[in-house]
Structures are given as C-alpha cells and as structure tokens.
N, C-alpha and C positions, 0 to 999 in steps of 0.2 A: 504343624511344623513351621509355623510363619513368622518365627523370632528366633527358629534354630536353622542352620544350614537343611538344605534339599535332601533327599535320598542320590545317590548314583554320584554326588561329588566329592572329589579329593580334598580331603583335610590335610594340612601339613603338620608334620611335629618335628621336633627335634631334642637333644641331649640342649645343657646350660650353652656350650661354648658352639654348639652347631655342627660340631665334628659330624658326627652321627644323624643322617636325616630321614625321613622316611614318609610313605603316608598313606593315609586308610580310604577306602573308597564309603561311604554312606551309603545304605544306612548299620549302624552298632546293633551288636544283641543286646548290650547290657550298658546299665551304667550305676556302678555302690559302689558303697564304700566299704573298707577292708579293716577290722580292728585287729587279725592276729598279728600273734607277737614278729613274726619272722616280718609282714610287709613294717610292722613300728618302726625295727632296728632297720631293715636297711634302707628308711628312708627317714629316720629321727624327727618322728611326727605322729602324733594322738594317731592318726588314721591314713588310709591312703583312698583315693578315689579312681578306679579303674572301670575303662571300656573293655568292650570284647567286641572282636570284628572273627567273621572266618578268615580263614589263611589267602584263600583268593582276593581276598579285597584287603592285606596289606600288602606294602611295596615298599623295601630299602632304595633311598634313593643316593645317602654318598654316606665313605664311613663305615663300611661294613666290613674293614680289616682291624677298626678301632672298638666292633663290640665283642665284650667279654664275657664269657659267661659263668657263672659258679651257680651247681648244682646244689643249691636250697633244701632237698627232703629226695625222700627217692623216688619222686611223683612228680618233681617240680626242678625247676632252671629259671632262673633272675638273669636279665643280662644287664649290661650298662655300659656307660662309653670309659673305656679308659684314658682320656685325658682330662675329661673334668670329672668321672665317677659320679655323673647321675643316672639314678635306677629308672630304666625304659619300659624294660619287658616280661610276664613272667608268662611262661610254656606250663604244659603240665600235660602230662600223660592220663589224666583224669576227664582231660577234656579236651583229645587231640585234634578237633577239626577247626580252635579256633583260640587266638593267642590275645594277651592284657597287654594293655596297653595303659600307662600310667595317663590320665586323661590331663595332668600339669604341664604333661611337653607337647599337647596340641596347641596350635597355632591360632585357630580357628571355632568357632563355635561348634558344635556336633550334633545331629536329630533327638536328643533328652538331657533330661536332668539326669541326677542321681535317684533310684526308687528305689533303694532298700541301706540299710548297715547287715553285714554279714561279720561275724565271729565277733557278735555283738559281746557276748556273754566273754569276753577276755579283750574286752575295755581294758586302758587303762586308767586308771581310778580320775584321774584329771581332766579327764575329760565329759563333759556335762554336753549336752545336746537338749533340746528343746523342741525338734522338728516331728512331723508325725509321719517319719517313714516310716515302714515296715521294718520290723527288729527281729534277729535271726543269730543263733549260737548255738550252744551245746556242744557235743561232743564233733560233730559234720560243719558247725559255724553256720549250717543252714536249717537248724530247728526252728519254728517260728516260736518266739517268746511272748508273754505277756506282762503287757504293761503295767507297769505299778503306779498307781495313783498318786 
C-alpha cells in the first residue's frame, strides 16, 4: 500500500459544487469498473469506476438534505446532489451490508486500483480498452469472459 493511502484512514469526497460531503474510513472491498447501461446514462460516460466500503466505514459529513434519490431497478437506488446533479452513490439490496461509491468524487488516493470490468459484455461499442483486467458479463455482469485474441 505504499503509493496508496493507509488502511483505517479517512478519505474525503464530495458532489462537483461540494454541497454534499462525505467520507470513507480505509480500507475498500472493491474497486471496477461498471459498463452497464443504467451506470452509462446516468453518468454519460463509456464506464464508471466504483469503490465499495461497508456501511460502518462511510460517513455523511454536510449536505445530506441535498441528496436525492431515484430508485434505478427494484434492487437498486442512485443518489446524487441536487444542486449540481452529480451521481455519488449506488445502494442495492443485493448487497446490503455495503454501499458504491463513484471513486471520481474522492478526494484522495484510496488502498487499490481498479481489478476487474464488470457487465463487460454490454460495452458500449466505443469503447476500446487495452488493459489486462479481468473481464466479466453475461447475463449477472459477473461471468468471467474470454479473451479474444
């Protein structure tokens, strides 16, 4: 970990305008990237890159009359700040002990990289990648794929 922040320390993030503040204690469970359709559109972007922390180790710090939420799937909740409308967070009932965190409004460095693409198989066609993560789709977005030469 000696070029990424510590385990047990506070990362900060925030929404674009700062309204919304918040922040995760280290160390993450996770950190991929996201190609289905629903994180594209509502962040108009080839992919998104999301951490996951358990619920213990995040903390709303200001702002928290300003996040919004809209119920995404019947498994799933997006929130975002309502004054500049950038997307923060996504919940899911899939996986309640522990919440995403868009890894673009940290502040701060955080314990990994990115190691994997999930709902690889519903790319969108424009986007070309080169790196040799781990590639995962199908119908779960977490099949392991193989790689085509």
């Amino acid at each position: 970990m000696s070029e990424h922040t510590q385990a047990n320390t506070p990362v900060h993030g925030s929404c674009f305008c700062r309204t919304v503040q918040f922040e995760v204690t280290l160390p993450t469970l996770f950190c991929a990237h996201c190609h289905c359709s629903m994180c594209r559109q509502v962040h108009g972007a080839g992919y998104v890159t999301w951490i996951g922390v358990p619920y213990p180790q995040f903390r709303m710090v200001a702002g928290q009359e300003h996040l919004k939420v809209f119920h995404s799937s019947d498994h799933g909740r997006r929130s975002f700040c309502d004054v500049c409308s950038s997307s923060l967070f996504c919940e899911s009932t899939n996986h309640p002990q522990h919440i995403d965190i868009v890894l673009a409004n940290l502040h701060e460095k955080i314990d990994r990289e990115p190691h994997a693409h999930y709902y690889f198989s519903d790319r969108i066609d424009w986007v070309h990648l080169d790196d040799e993560l781990p590639r995962f789709g199908g119908v779960s977005g977490t099949e392991p794929l193989e790689r085509k030469a």
